[in-house]
N, CA and C atoms as a LAMMPS dump frame, in Angstrom:
ITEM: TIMESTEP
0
ITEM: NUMBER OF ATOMS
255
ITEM: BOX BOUNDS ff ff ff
-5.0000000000000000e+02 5.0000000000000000e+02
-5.0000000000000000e+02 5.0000000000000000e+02
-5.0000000000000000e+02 5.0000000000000000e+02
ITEM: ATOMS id mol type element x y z
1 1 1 N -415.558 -171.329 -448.317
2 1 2 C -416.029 -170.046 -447.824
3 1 3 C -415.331 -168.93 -448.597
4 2 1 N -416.57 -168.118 -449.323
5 2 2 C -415.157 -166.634 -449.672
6 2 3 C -414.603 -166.268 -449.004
7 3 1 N -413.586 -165.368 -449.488
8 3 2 C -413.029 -164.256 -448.904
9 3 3 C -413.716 -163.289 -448.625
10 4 1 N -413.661 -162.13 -447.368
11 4 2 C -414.095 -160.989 -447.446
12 4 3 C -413.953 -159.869 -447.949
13 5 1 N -414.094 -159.082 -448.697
14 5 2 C -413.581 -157.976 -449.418
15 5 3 C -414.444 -156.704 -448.935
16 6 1 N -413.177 -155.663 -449.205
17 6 2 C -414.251 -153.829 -449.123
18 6 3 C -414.503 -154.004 -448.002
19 7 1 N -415.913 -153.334 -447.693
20 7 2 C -416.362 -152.575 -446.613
21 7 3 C -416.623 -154.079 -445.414
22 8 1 N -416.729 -154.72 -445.518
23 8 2 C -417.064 -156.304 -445.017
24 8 3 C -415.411 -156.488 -444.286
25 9 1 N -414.748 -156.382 -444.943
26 9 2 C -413.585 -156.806 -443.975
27 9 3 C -413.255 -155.675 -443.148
28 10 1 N -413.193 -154.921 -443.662
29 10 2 C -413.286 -153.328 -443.052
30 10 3 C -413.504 -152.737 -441.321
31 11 1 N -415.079 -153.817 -441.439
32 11 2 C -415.784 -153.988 -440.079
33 11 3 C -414.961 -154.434 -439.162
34 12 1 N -414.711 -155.726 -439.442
35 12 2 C -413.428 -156.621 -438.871
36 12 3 C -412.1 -155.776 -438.308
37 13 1 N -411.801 -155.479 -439.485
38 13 2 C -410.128 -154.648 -439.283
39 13 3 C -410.606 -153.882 -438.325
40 14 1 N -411.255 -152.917 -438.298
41 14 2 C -411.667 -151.91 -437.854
42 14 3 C -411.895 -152.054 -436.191
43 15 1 N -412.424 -153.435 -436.144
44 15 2 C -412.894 -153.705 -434.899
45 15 3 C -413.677 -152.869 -434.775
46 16 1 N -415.144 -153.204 -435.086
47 16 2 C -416.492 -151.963 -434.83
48 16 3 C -417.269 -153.249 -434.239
49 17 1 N -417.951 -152.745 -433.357
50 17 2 C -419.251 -153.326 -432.449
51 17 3 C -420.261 -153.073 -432.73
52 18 1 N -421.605 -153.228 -432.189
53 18 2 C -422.956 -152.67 -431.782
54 18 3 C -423.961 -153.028 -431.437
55 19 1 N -424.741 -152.064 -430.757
56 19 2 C -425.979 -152.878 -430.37
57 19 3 C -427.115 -152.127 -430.775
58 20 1 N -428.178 -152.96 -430.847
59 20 2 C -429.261 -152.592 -431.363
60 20 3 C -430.275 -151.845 -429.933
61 21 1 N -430.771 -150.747 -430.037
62 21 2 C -431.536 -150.286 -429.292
63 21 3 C -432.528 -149.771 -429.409
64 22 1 N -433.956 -149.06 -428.552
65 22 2 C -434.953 -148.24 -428.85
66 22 3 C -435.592 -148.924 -430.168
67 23 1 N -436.091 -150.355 -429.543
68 23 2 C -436.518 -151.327 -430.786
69 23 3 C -437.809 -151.204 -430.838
70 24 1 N -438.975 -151.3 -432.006
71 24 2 C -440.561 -150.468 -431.713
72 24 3 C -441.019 -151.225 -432.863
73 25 1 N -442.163 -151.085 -433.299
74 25 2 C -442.969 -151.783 -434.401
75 25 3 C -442.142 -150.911 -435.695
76 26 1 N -442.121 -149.609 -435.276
77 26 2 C -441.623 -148.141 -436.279
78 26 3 C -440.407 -148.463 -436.79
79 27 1 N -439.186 -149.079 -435.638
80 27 2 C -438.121 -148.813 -436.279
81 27 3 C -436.978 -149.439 -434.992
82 28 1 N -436.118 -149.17 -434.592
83 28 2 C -434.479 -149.195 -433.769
84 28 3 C -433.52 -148.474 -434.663
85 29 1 N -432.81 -148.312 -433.426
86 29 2 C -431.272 -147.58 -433.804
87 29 3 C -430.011 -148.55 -433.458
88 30 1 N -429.401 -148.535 -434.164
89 30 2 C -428.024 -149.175 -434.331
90 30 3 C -427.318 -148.156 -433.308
91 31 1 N -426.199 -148.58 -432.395
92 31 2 C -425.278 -147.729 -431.442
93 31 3 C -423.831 -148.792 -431.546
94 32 1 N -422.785 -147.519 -432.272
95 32 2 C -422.038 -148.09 -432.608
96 32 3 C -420.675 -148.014 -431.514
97 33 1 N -419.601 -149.178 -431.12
98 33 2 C -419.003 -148.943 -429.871
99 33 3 C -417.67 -147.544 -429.956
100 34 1 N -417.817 -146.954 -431.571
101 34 2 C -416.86 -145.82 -432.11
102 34 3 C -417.263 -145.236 -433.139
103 35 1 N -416.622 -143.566 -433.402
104 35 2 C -417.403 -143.026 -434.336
105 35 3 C -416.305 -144.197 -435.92
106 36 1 N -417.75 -144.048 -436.779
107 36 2 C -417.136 -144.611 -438.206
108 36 3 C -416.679 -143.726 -439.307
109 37 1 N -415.426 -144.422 -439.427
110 37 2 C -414.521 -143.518 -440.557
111 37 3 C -414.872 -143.97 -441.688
112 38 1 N -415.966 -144.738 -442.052
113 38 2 C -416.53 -144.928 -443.558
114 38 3 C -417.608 -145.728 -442.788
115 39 1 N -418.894 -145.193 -444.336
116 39 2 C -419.954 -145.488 -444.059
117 39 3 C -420.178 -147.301 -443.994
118 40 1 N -420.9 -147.834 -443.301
119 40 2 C -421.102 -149.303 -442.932
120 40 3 C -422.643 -149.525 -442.956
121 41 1 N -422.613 -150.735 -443.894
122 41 2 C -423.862 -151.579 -444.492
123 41 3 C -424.092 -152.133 -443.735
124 42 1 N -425.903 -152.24 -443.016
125 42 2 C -426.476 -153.245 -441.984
126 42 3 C -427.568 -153.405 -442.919
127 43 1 N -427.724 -155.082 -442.815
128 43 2 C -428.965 -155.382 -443.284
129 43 3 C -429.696 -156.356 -442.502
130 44 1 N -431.425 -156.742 -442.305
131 44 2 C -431.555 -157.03 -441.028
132 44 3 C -433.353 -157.963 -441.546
133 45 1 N -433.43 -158.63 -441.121
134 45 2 C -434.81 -158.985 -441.303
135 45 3 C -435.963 -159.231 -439.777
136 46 1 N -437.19 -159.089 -440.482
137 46 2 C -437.727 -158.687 -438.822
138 46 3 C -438.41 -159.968 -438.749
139 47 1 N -438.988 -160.436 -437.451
140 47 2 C -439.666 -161.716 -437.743
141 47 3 C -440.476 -161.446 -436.151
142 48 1 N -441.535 -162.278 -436.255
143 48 2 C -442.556 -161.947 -435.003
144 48 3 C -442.362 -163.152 -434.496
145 49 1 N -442.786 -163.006 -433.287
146 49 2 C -442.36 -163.772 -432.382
147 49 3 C -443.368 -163.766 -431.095
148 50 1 N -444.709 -164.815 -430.645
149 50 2 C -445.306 -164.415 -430.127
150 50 3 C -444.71 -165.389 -428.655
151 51 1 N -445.345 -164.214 -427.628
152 51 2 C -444.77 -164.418 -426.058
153 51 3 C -443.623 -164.693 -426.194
154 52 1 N -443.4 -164.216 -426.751
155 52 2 C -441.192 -163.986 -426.743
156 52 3 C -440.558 -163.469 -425.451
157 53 1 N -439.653 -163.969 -424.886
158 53 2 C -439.24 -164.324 -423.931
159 53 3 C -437.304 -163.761 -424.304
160 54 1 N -437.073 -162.604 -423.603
161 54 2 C -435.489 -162.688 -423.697
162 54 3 C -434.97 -162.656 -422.557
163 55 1 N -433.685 -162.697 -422.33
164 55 2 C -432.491 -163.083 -420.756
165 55 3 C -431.229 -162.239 -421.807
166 56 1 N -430.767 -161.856 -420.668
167 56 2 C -429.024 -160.621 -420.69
168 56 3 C -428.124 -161.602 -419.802
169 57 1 N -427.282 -161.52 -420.024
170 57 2 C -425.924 -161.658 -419.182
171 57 3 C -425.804 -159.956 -419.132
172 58 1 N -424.972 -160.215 -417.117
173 58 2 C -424.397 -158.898 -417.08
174 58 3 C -423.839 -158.411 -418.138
175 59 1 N -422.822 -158.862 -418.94
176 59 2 C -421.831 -158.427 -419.261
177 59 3 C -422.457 -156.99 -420.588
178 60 1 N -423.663 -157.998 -421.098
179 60 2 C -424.816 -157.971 -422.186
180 60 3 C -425.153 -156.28 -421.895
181 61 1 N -425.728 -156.686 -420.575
182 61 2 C -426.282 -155.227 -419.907
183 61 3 C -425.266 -154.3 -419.783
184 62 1 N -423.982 -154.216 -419.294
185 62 2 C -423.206 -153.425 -419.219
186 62 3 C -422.433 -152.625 -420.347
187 63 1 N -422.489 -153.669 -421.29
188 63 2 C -422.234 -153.36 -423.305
189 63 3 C -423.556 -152.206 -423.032
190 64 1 N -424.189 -152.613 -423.246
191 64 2 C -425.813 -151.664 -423.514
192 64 3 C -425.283 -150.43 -422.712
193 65 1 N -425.414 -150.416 -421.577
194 65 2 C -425.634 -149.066 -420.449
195 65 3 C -424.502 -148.441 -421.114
196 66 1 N -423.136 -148.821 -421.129
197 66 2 C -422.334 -147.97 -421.849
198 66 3 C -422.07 -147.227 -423.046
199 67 1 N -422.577 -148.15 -424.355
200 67 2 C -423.338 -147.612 -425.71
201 67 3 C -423.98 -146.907 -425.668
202 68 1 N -424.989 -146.357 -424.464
203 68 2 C -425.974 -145.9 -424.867
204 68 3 C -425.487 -144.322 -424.361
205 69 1 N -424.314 -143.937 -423.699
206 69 2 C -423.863 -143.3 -423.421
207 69 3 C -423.256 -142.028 -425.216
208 70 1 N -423.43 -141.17 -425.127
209 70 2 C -423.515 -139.511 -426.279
210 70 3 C -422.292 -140.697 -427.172
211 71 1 N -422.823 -141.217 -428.544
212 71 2 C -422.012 -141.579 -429.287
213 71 3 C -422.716 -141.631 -430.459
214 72 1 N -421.362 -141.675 -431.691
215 72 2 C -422.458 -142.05 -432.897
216 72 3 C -423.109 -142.971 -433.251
217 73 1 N -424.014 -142.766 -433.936
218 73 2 C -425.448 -143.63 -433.94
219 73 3 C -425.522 -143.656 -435.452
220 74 1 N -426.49 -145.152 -435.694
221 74 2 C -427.224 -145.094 -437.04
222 74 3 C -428.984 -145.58 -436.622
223 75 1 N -429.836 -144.374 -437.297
224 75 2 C -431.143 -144.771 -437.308
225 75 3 C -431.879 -145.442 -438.33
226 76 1 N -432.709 -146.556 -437.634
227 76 2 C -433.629 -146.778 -438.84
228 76 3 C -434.753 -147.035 -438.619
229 77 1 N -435.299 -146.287 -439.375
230 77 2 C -437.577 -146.119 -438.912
231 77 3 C -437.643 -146.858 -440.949
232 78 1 N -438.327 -147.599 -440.399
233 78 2 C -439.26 -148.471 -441.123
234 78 3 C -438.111 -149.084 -442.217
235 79 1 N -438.074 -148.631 -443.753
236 79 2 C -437.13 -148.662 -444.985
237 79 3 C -435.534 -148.03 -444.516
238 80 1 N -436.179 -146.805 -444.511
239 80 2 C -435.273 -145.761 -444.385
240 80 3 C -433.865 -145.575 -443.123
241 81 1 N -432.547 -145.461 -443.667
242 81 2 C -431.599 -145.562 -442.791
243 81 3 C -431.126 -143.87 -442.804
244 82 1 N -431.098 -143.347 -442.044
245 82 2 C -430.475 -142.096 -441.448
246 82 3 C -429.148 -142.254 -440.896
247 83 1 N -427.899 -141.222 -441.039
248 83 2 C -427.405 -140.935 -440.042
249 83 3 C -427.38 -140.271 -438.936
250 84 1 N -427.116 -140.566 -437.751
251 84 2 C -427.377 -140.237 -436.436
252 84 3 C -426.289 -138.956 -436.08
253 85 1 N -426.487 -137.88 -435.25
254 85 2 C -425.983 -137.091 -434.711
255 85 3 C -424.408 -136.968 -434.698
């Protein structure tokens, strides 16, 4: 296995979280669990999934309800990644 290097271990050290939210054909936003002191690479592939079926653990739900609470954000509609507020 490599090593991790740069922005990849970074994540780690850093201890950064997130969850994915406001998910649509268009796009989702990344909600990160702290603001980021350097910019961070997500890359993501989409895949369909018919009568898809998901389940939360509390704990799942309670990550969410709290993230979703005035923090920084990363958006992404379609290609294109924005930074969030």
């Amino acid at each position: 296995m490599k090593p991790l290097y740069g922005k990849k271990q970074t994540v780690f050290e850093k201890n950064y979280s997130f969850v994915v939210v406001n998910k649509s054909a268009k796009g989702f936003t990344i909600v990160l669990n702290k603001r980021a002191e350097d910019d961070i690479e997500f890359s993501w592939i989409a895949l369909a999934v018919k009568d898809a079926k998901l389940s939360f653990s509390k704990e799942i739900l309670n990550f969410v309800q709290q993230a979703l609470s005035p923090t920084p954000s990363i958006s992404a509609s379609n290609s294109a990644v924005q930074n969030g507020p």
